[in-house]
Every structure is written in C-alpha cells, then in structure tokens.
Rosetta silent file (secondary structure, phi, psi, omega in degrees, C-alpha in Angstrom):
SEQUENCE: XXXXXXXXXXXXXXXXXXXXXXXXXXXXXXXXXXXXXXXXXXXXXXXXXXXXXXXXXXXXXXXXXXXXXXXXXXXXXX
SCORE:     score description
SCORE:     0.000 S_00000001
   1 L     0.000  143.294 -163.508   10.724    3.346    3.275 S_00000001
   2 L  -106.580 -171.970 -152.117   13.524    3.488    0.856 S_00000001
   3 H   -87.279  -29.639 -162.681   12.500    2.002   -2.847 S_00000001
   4 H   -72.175  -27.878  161.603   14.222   -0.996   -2.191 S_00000001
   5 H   -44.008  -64.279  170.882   12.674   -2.022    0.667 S_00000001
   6 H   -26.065  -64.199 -176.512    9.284   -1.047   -1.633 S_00000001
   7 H   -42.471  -51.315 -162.367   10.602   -3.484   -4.312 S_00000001
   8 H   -71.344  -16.852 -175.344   10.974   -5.909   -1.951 S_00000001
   9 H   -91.416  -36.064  163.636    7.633   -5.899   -0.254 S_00000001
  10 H   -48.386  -59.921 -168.704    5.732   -5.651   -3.801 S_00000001
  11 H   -70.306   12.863  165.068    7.530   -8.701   -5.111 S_00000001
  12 H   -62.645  -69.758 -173.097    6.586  -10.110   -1.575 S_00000001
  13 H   -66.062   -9.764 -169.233    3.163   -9.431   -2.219 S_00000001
  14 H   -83.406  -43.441  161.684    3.256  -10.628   -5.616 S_00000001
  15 H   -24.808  -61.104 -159.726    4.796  -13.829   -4.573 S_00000001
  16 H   -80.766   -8.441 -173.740    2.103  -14.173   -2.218 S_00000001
  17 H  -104.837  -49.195  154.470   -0.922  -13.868   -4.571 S_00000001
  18 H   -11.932  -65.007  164.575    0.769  -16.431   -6.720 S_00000001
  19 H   -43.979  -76.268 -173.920    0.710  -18.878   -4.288 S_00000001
  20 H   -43.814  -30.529 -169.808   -2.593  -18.174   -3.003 S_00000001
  21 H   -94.945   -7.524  168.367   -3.916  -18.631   -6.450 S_00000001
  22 H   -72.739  -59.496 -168.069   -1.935  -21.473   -6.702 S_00000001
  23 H   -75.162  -43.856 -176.724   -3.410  -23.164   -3.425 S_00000001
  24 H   -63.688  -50.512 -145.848   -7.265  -22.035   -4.445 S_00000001
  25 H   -91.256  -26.098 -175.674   -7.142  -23.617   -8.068 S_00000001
  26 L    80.570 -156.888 -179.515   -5.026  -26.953   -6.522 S_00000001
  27 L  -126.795   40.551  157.410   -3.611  -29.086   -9.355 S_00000001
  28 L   -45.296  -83.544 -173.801   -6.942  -28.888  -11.050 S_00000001
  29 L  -137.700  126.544  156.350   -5.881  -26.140  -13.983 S_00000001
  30 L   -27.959  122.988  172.151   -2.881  -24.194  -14.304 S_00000001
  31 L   -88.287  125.327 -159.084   -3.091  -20.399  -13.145 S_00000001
  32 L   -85.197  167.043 -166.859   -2.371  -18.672  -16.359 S_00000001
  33 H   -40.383  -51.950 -165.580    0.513  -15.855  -16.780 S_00000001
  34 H   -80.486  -25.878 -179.253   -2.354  -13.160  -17.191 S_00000001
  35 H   -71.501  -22.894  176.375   -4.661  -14.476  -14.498 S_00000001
  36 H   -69.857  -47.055 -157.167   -1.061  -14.378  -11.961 S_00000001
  37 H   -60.232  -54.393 -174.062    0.063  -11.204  -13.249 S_00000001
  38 H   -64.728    6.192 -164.627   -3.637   -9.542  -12.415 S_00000001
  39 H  -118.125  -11.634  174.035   -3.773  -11.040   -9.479 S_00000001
  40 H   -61.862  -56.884 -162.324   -0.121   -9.964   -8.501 S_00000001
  41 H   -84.826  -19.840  169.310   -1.145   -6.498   -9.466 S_00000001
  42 H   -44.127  -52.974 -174.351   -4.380   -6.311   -7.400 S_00000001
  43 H   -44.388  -51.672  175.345   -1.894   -7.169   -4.496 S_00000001
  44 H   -98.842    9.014  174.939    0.357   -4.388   -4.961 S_00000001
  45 H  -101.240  -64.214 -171.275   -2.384   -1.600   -5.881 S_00000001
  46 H   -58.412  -11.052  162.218   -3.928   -2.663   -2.424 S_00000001
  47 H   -50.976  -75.702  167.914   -0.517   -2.042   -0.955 S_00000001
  48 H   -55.782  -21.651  173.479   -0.439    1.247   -2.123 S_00000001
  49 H   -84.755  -50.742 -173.719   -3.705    2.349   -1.469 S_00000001
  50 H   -65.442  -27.493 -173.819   -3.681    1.595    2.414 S_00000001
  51 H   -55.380  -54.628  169.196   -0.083    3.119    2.214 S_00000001
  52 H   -64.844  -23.601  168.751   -1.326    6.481    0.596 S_00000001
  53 H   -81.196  -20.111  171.407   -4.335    6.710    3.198 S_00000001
  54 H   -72.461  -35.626 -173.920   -2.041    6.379    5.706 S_00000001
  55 H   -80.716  -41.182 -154.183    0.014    8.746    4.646 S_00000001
  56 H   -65.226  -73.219 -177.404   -3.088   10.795    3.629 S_00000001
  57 H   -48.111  -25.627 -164.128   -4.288   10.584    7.737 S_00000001
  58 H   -78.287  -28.340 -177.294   -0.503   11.394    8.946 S_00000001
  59 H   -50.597  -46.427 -169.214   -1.010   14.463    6.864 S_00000001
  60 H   -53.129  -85.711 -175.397   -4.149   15.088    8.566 S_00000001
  61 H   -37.943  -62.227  168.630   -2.943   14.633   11.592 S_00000001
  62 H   -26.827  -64.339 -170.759    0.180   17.015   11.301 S_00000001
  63 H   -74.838    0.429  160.389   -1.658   19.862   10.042 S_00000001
  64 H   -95.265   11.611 -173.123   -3.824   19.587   13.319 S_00000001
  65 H  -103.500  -61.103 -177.223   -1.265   19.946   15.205 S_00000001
  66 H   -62.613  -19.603 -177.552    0.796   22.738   13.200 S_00000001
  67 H   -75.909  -43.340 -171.676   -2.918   24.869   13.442 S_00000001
  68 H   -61.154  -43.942 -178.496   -2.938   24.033   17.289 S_00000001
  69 H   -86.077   -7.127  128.175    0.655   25.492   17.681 S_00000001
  70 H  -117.257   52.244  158.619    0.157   28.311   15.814 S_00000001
  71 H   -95.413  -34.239  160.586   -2.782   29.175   17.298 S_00000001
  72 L   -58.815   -9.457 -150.831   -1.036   28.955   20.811 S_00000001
  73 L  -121.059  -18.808 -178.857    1.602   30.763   19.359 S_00000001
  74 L    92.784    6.576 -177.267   -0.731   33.461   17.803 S_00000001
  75 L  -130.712   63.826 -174.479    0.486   33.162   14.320 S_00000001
  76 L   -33.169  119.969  156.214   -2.458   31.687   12.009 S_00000001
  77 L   -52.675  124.547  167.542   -0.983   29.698    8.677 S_00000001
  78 L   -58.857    0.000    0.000   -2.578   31.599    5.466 S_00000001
C-alpha cells in the first residue's frame, strides 16, 4: 500500500466515525471537536492494529515456509 493510498483510507475512516457519531447523538447535542477527533483516532489505531497482525501472521507464515525449504534443501537458517 503506498502512503497515499494509507492517507486516503485513514481520512476514510475518520470520515466514517464522524458520521457515525453524528447519526448516534442525532440533532440532540453537537459532537464536540475532541469527542470527533478521539473517535476519529480510535478508527485509525484499529486500522493499524488489524493491519500489523496481518502483517505479523504473513510473517509467520513466510518463515514456515523458508524453514520447510531449507530443510528440503538441507541448509538450516541460523
């Protein structure tokens, strides 16, 4: 994912917890700057967290793979 792409899917998500917080409170009470912002940032730190376990399992996965082939190959990683 290139950063821009990033950018665009944070302010996506940020967008989208705006709204949402928007839709829950109705036109009851304003949602205030700091209650948007935190709710904006919750949005993109849960972005990033499934992103890094995913990357965390691809990791995983790889290095069971490079151990299978060189164990077929007879040439153990230290």
């Amino acid at each position: 994912m290139t950063d821009d792409e990033f950018e665009k899917r944070m302010v996506s998500a940020i967008e989208r917890a705006l709204q949402k917080a928007g839709s829950d409170n109705g036109s009851d009470k304003p949602v205030s700057l700091q209650e948007a912002f935190d709710q904006g940032f919750e949005a993109m730190k849960g972005y990033i967290d499934r992103s890094f376990d995913e990357i965390q399992k691809e990791l995983s996965h790889l290095a069971e793979r490079i151990a299978a082939v060189e164990e077929k190959a007879g040439d153990p990683a230290p």
